[in-house]
C-alpha positions as CSV (number, residue, x, y, z in Angstrom):
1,X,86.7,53.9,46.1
2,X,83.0,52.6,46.2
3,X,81.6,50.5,48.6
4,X,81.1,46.8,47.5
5,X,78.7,44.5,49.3
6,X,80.0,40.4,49.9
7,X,81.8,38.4,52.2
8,X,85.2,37.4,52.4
9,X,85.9,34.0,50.5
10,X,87.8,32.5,52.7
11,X,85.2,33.0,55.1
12,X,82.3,31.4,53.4
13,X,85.2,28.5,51.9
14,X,86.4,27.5,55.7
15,X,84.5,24.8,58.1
16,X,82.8,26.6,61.4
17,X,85.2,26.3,64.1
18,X,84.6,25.5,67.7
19,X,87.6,26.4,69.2
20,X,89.7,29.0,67.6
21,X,92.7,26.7,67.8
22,X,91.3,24.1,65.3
23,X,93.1,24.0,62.1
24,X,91.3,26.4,59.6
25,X,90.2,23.8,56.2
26,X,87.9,23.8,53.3
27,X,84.1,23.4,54.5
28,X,83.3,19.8,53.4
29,X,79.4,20.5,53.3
30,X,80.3,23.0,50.2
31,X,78.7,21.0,47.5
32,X,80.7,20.8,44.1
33,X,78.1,22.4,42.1
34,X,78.7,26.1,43.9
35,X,82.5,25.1,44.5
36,X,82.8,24.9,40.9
37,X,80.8,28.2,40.1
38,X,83.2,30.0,42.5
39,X,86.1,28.5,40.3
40,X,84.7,29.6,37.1
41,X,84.8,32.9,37.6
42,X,87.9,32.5,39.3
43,X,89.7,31.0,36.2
44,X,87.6,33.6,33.9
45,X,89.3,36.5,35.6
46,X,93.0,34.3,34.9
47,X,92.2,33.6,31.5
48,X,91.4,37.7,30.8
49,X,95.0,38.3,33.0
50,X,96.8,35.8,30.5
51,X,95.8,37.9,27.7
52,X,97.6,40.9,28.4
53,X,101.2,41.2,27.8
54,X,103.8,43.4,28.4
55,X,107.5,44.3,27.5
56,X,109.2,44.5,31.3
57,X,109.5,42.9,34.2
58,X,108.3,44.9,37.0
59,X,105.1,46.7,38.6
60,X,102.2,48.1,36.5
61,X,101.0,51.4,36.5
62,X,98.3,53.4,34.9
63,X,100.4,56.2,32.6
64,X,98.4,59.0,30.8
65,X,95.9,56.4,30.2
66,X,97.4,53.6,29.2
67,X,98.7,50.8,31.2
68,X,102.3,50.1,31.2
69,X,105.2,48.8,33.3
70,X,106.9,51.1,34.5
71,X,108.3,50.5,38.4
72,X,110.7,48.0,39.5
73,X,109.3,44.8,40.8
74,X,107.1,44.7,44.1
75,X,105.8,40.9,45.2
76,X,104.0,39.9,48.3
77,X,107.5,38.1,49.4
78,X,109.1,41.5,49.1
79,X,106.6,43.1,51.4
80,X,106.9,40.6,53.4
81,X,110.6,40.6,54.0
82,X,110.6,44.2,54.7
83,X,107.3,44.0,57.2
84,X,109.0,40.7,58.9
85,X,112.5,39.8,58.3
86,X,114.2,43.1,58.3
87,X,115.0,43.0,55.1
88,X,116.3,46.4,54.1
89,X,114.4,47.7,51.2
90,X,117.8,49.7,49.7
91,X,118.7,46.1,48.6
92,X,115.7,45.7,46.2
93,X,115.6,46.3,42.4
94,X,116.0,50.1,41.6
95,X,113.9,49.6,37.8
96,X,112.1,46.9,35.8
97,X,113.5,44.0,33.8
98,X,113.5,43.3,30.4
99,X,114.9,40.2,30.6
100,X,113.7,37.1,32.9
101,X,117.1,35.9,33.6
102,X,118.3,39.0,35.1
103,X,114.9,39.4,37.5
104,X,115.8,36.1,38.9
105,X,119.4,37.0,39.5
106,X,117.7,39.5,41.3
107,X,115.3,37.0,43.4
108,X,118.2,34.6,43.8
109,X,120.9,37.6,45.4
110,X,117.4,38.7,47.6
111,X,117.1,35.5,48.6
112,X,120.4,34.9,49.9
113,X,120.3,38.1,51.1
114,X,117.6,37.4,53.4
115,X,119.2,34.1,54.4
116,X,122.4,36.4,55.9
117,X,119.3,39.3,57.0
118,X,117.3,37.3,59.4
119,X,119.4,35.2,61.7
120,X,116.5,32.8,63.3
121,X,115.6,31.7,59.2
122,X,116.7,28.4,60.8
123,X,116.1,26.5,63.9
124,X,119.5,24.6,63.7
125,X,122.4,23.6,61.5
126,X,121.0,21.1,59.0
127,X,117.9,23.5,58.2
128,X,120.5,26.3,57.7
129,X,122.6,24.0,55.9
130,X,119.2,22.7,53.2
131,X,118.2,26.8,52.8
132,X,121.9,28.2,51.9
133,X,122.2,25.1,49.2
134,X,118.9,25.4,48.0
135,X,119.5,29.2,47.4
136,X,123.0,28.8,45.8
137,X,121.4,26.1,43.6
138,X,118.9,28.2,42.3
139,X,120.7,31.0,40.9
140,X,122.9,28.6,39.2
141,X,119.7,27.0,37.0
142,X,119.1,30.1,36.3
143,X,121.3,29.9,33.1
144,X,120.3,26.4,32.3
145,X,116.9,27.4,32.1
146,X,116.5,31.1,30.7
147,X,117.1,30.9,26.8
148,X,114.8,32.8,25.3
149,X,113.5,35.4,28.3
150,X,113.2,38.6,26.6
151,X,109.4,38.6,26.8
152,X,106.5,39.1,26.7
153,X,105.5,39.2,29.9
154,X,102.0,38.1,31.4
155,X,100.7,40.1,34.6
156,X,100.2,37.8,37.5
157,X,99.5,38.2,40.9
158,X,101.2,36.6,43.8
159,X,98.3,37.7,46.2
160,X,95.4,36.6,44.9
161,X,93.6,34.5,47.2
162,X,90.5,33.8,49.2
163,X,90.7,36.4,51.5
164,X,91.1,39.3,49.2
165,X,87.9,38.6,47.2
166,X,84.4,39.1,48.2
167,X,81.6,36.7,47.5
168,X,77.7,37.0,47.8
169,X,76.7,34.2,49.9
170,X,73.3,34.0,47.8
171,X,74.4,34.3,44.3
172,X,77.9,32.8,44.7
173,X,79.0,36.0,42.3
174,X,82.1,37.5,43.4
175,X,81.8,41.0,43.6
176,X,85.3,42.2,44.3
177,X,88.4,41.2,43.9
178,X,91.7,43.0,44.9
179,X,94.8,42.7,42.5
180,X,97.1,45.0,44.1
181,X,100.0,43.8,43.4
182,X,99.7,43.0,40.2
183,X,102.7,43.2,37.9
184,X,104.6,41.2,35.0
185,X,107.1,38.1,36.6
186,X,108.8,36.2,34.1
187,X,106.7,33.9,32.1
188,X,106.9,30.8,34.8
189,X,105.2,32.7,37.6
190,X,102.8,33.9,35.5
191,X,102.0,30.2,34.7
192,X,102.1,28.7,38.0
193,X,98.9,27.2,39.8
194,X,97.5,30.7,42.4
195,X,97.1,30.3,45.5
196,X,93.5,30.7,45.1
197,X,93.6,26.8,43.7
198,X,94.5,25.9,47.2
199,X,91.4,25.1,48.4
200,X,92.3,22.6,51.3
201,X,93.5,25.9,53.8
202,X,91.4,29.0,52.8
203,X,92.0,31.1,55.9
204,X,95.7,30.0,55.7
205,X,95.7,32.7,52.8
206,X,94.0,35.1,55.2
């Protein structure tokens, strides 16, 4: 892996603190001019993503050349439930998804899963109350709303954000920008607004 020169973008996005306990927001001195170059390129590398498509669900890989799903599903909230909540990885997806109904009967069981996984999810009885509702409610849209699922499927990335790209203060040209965890969701998350848009809380997506 080379070496690239820049600085974080969150760091050059976020207002100097004082006090490292000051809530971290967007630098208002940031004039629209440079906020929108940033976002240009931004939405350039989006539009190139949007053009790719796929036939599974799942991770994407680099195979004899040729890129191609071929792993089961791995999202920042999965990493995040083993690193975390305790979340036992044996309960995750074994192999990609060709359809998007049955990756969100997936999400929905891990979901409820991790509501019965990490016992202080909730703070008292009404919050547990909202989150086991909420869960049960979203795996039964989940007919109601996949029809026609069976692709294709447009890469996305759940992680991309401020703090995994690198900016040159100067030019405002990113120079690097880390899509790890790339893979193919079904065609909603793929069409949902990044993180990245966020611009009110850049180091909160640190």
């Amino acid at each position: 892996m080379d070496y690239v020169e820049g600085t974080l973008l969150s760091t050059f996005l976020k207002k100097p603190m004082e006090r490292d306990q000051e809530d971290i927001v967007l630098n208002p001195s940031i004039d629209d001019s440079k906020m929108n170059k940033i976002y240009r390129q931004i939405a350039d590398y989006l539009l190139q993503l949007s053009q790719l498509t796929f036939t599974h669900i799942g991770a994407i890989s680099k195979d004899g050349g040729t890129w191609s799903v071929t792993k089961r599903p791995l999202t920042y909230n999965m990493n995040e439930l083993v690193t975390v909540a305790g979340y036992s990885a044996d309960l995750f997806p074994t192999s990609t998804f060709d359809r998007a109904g049955d990756y969100l009967k997936s999400v929905a069981h891990e979901h409820l899963a991790h509501l019965w996984t990490q016992r202080n999810l909730a703070d008292n009885s009404e919050i547990a109350q909202a989150r086991f509702i909420a869960r049960n409610r979203f795996a039964q849209l989940i007919p109601q709303y996949c029809i026609d699922d069976d692709g294709p499927f447009i890469p996305f990335c759940d992680d991309l954000r401020p703090s995994n790209m690198l900016i040159d203060p100067e030019t405002l040209q990113i120079t690097a920008c880390s899509i790890s965890s790339l893979q193919t969701p079904c065609q909603p998350s793929s069409h949902t607004t990044p993180l990245v848009t966020i611009i009110i809380w850049p180091g909160g997506m640190a």
